[in-house]
C-alpha positions in Angstrom: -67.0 176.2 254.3 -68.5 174.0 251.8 -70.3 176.5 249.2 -69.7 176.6 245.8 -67.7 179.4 244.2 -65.1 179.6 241.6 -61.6 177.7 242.9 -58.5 179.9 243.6 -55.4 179.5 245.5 -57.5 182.1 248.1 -60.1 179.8 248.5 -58.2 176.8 248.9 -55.8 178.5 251.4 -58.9 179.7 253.7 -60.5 176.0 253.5 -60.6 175.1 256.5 -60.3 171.0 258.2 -63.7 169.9 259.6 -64.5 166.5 261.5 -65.9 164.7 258.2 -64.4 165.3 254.5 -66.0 167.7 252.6 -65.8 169.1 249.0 -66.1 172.5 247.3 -67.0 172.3 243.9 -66.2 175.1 241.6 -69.1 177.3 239.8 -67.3 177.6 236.2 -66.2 173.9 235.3 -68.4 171.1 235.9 -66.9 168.4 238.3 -63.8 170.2 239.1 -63.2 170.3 242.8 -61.2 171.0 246.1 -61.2 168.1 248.5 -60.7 169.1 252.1 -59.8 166.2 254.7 -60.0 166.6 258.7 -56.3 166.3 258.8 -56.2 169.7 256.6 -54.5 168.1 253.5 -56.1 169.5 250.7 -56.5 167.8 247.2 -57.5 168.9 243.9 -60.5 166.5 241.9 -62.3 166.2 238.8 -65.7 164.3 238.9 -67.0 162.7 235.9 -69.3 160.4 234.2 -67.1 158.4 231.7 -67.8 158.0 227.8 -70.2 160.4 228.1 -72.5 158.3 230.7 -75.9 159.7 232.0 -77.2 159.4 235.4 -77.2 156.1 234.9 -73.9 155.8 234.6 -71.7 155.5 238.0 -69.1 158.6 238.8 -65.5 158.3 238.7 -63.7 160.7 240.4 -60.0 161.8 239.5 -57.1 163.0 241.2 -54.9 166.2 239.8 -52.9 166.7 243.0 -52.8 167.9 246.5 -52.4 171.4 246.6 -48.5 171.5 247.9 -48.1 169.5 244.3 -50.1 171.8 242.3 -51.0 175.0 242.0 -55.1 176.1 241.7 -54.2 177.7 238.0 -52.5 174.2 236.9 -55.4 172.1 238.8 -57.9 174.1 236.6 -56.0 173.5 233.4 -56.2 170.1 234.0 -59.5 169.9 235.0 -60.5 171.4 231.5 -58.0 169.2 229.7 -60.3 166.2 231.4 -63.6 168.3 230.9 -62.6 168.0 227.4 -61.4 164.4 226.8 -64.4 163.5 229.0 -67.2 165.0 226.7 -65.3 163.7 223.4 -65.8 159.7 225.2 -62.9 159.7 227.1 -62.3 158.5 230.6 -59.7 160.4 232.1 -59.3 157.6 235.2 -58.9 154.6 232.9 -56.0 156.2 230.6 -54.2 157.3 234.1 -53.8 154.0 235.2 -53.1 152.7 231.8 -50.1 155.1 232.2 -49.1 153.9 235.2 -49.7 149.9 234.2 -47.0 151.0 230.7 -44.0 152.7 232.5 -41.3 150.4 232.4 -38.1 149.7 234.8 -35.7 151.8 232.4 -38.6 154.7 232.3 -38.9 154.7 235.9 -35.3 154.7 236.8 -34.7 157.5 234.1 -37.3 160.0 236.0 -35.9 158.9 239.1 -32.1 159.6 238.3 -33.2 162.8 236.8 -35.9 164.3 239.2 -34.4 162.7 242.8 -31.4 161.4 242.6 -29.8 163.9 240.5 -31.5 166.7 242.2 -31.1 166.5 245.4 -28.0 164.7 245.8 -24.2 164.9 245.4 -22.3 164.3 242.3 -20.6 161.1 244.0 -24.2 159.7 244.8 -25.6 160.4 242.1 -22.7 157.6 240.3 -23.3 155.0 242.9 -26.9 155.0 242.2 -25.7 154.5 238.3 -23.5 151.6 239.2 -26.6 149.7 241.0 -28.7 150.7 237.7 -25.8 149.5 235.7 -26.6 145.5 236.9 -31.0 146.2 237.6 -31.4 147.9 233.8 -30.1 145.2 231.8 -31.7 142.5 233.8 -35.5 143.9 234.4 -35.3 147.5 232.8 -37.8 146.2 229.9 -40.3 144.7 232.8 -43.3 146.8 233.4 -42.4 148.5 236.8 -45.9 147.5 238.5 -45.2 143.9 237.6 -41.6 143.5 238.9 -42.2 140.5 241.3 -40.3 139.9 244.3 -38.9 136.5 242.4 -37.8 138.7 239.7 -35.5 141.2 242.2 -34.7 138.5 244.2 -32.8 136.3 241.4 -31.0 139.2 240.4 -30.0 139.8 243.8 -28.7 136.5 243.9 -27.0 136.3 240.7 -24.6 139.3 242.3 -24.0 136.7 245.7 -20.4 137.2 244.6 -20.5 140.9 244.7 -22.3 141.3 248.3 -21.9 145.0 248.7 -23.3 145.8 244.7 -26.2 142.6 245.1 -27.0 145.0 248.6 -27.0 148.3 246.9 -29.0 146.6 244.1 -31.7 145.9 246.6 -31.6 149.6 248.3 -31.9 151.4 245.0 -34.0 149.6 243.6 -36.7 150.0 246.5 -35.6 153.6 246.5 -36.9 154.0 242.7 -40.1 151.8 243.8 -40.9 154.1 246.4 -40.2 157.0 244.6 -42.5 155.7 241.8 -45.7 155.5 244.2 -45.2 158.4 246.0 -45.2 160.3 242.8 -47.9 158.1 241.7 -46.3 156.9 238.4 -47.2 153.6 239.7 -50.1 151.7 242.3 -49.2 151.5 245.5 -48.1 148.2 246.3 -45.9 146.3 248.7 -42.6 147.0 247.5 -40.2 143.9 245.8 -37.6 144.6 247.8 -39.2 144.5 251.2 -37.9 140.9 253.4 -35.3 140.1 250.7 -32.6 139.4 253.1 -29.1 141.2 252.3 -25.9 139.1 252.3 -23.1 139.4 254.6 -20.7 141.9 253.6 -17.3 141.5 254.5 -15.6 145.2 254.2 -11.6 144.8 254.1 -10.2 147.7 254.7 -7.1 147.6 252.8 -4.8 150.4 252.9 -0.6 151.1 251.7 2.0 150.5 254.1 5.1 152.8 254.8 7.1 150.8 252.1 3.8 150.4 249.5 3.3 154.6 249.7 7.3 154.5 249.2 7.1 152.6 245.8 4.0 154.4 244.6 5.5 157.9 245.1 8.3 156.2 243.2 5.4 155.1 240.1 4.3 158.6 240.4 7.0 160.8 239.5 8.1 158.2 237.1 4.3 157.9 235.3 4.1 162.1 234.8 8.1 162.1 233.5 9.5 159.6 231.8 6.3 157.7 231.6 5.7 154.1 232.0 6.5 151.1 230.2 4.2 149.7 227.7 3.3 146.5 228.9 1.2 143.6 226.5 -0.8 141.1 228.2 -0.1 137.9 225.9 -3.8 136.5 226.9 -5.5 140.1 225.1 -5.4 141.1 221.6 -3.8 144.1 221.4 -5.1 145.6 217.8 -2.4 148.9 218.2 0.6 148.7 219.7 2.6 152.3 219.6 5.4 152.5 217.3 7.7 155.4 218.4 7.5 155.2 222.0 7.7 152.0 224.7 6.4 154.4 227.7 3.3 156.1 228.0 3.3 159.6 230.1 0.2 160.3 232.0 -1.4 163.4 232.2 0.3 166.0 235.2 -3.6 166.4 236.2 -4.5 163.1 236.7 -1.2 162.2 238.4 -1.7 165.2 241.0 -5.7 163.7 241.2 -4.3 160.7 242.6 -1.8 162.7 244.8 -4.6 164.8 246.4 -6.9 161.7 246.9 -4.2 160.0 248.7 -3.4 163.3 250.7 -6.9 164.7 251.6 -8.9 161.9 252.2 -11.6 163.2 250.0 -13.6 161.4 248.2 -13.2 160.5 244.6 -15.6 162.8 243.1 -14.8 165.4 245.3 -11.4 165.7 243.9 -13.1 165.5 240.4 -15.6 168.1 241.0 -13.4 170.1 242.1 -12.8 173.8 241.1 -10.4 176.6 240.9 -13.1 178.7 242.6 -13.3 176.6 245.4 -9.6 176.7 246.3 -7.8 179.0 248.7 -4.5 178.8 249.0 -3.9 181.7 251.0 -5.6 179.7 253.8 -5.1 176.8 253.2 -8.7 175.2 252.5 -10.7 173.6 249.9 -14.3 174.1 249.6 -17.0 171.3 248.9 -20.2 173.0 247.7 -21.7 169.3 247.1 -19.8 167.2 249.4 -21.6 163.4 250.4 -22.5 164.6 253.8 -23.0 168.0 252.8 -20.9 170.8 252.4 -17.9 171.1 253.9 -14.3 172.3 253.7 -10.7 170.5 253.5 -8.3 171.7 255.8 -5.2 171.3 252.9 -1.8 170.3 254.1 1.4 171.7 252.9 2.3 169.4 250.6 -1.4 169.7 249.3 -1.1 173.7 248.2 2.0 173.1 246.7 0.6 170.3 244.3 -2.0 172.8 243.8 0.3 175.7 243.3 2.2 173.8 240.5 -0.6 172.7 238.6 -1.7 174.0 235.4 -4.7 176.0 234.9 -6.8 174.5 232.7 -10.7 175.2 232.9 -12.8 175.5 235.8 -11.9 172.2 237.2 -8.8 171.4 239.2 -8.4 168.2 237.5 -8.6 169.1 234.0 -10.6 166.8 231.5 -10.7 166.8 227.8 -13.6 169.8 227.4 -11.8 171.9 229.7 -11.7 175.4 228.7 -14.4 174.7 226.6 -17.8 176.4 226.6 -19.7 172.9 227.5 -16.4 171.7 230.2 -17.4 169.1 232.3 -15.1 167.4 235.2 -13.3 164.2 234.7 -15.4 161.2 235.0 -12.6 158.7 236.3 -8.9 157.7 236.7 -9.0 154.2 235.9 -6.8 154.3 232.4 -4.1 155.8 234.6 -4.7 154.1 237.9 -4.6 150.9 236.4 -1.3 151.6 234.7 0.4 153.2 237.6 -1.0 150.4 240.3 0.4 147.4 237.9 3.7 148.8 237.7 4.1 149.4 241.8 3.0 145.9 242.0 -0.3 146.8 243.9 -2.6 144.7 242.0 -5.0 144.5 245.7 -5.2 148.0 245.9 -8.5 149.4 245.2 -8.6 153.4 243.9 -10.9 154.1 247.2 -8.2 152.4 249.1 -6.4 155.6 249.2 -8.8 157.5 250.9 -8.1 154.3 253.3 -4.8 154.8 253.4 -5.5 158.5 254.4 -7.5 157.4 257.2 -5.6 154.4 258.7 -2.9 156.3 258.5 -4.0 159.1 261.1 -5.5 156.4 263.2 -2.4 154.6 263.6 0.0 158.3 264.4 -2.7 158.9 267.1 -5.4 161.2 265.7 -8.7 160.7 267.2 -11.5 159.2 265.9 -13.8 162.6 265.8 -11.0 164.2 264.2 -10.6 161.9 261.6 -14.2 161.5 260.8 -14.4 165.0 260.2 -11.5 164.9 258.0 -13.4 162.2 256.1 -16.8 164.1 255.9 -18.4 161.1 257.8 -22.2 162.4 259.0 -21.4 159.8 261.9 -18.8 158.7 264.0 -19.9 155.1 263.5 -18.4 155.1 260.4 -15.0 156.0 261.4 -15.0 153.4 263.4 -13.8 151.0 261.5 -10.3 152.0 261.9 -10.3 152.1 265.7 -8.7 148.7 265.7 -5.6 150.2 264.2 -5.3 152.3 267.2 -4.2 148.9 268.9 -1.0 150.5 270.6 -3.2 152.8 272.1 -5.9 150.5 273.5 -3.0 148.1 275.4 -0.8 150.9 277.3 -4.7 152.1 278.1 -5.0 148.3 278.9 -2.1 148.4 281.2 -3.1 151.3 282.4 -6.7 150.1 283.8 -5.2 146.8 284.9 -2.4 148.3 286.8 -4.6 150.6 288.7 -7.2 147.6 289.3 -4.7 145.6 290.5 -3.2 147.8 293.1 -6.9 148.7 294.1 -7.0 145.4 294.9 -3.4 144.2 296.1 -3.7 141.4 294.0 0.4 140.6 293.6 1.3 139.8 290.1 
């Protein structure tokens, strides 16, 4: 099919793949056509002669879109957008990759967050993603994102040598963003910075809280959300208010019972933060994750869970109540680290990460003798392999199965012992 008529989503949709490439050009504007390729990808084109060239003058030809991007109404808009600028001197081709050659680091990371990350990802994600941004912006976001050189990501990667994980996740966002860029074609397609940077070692510690540690932090706990906590000053920091009527500061019964869930779930961080009233049944016991890491999925709550949950104030949508709640524009809390901090320094667990309580969760079921897959699931791991970092806490477990083997070995072979 290769004669001219007037382009429509019909005629694009019965266009069929022959062995050579082929173009139908529509009858109404001049140059405006439907590129048809033997693998059946379809693209939309304009065709023009810039700054108002004659014959003479060699073609360019431009591309709108393919036509799972666009539709044949917005293809046609364009294509008399660039009919237009094309008669009044323009060249259509040139200014494109002018725009291209202009976006800059912090442009293309703010279209990236917004129209991929954002969009088709978790909450939780969505935050890591900002924390690997949060070390690329300030060091290249200015560059031009076409002339980001492998030199320039690679010194920023090892300026972060002390933070392996972050310098790691640097490198994977940013070559997420790159390739995100050029497949949207807000920039060339080029080899990508990132590509043979090598990664550092990353030494993951799993720390997690010992019988007597989770002891002393329940203690913290019911002390922070009653009597409150002792002010503390740190003589090496300039403390510009100091309070006047009271030596302890209480901390809010919401983020005191975030901390208790995090610890008692497993969840993740954001998960807890996210979550809301709606989601929650206590009549069965189970918390739903809409927009859970690995996809949705639902908490299995434990006793003690529904009655933190039962004894909490209602305040907003969220279970964890932030300062807009019950407002028209409420969003969830961003973070526990003003009362984390706080609480960890007075139970003397200055090591402890916030995410090691989700570790603590974990080791914890390992070491009573859940199973991996059961524990992976309570984690929301989309693999096994994952979990298995805990499997060397299950070290009881592997000698009597140790003992077991050789026992039965030995006898097999009457070997005396």
């Amino acid at each position: 099919m290769k004669s001219n008529e007037r382009l429509s989503k019909t005629v694009a949709d019965n266009a069929l793949p022959e062995a050579k490439r082929y173009v139908i050009w529509d009858t109404e504007i001049k140059g405006f056509g439907l590129r048809v390729y033997p693998t059946g990808s379809k693209t939309w084109i304009y065709e023009y002669r810039p700054n108002g060239g004659g014959r003479d003058a060699d073609k360019k030809r431009l591309k709108l879109g393919t036509t799972k991007q666009i539709t044949a109404d917005q293809a046609r808009k364009q294509a008399k957008l660039s009919s237009a600028n094309t008669t009044l001197g323009g060249d259509p081709q040139a200014e494109k990759n002018e725009k291209r050659a202009a976006i800059t680091v912090n442009e293309l990371a703010g279209e990236f967050m917004e129209k991929s990350v954002k969009a088709l990802n978790a909450a939780n994600t969505a935050d890591s993603y900002e924390d690997a941004f949060n070390h690329i912006l300030p060091a290249l976001g200015s560059h031009k994102a076409d002339s980001v050189k492998k030199i320039d990501l690679g010194n920023l990667h090892y300026a972060l040598r002390d933070k392996p994980i972050m310098a790691n996740k640097v490198l994977a966002v940013f070559s997420s963003m790159m390739s995100y860029g050029m497949r949207m074609e807000l920039i060339e397609k080029r080899e990508n910075p990132a590509k043979d940077i090598k990664k550092f070692p990353e030494n993951v510690v799993t720390r997690f809280l010992s019988i007597e540690e989770l002891e002393r932090f329940g203690e913290v706990l019911h002390e922070a959300e009653t009597v409150g906590i002792p002010w503390s000053i740190d003589p090496d920091k300039k403390t510009k208010h100091v309070p006047k009527t009271s030596q302890s500061s209480v901390a809010s019964p919401h983020a005191v019972a975030a901390l208790r869930l995090y610890l008692l779930t497993g969840a993740r961080l954001r998960e807890i933060l996210h979550l809301k009233w709606s989601s929650v049944d206590l009549d069965r016991g189970i918390l739903k994750l809409g927009k859970a890491k690995g996809g949705p999925r639902e908490i299995i709550a434990s006793m003690a869970t529904i009655e933190i949950l039962r004894n909490l104030k209602r305040v907003g949508e969220h279970v964890i109540a932030s300062d807009s709640a019950g407002t028209p524009d409420e969003k969830p809390r961003y973070d526990l680290k003003g009362p984390w901090y706080n609480i960890r320094a007075r139970a003397g667990l200055s090591d402890v990460r916030l995410h090691d309580l989700r570790h603590t969760f974990a080791s914890h079921a390992v070491i009573d003798g859940t199973g991996l897959a059961v524990v992976s699931k309570l984690l929301g791991h989309k693999s096994i392999t994952t979990t298995m970092r805990y499997a060397h806490l299950n070290d009881p477990a592997l000698r009597q199965a140790s003992e077991q083997i050789g026992s039965k070995m030995s006898k097999t072979m009457k070997t005396k012992v």
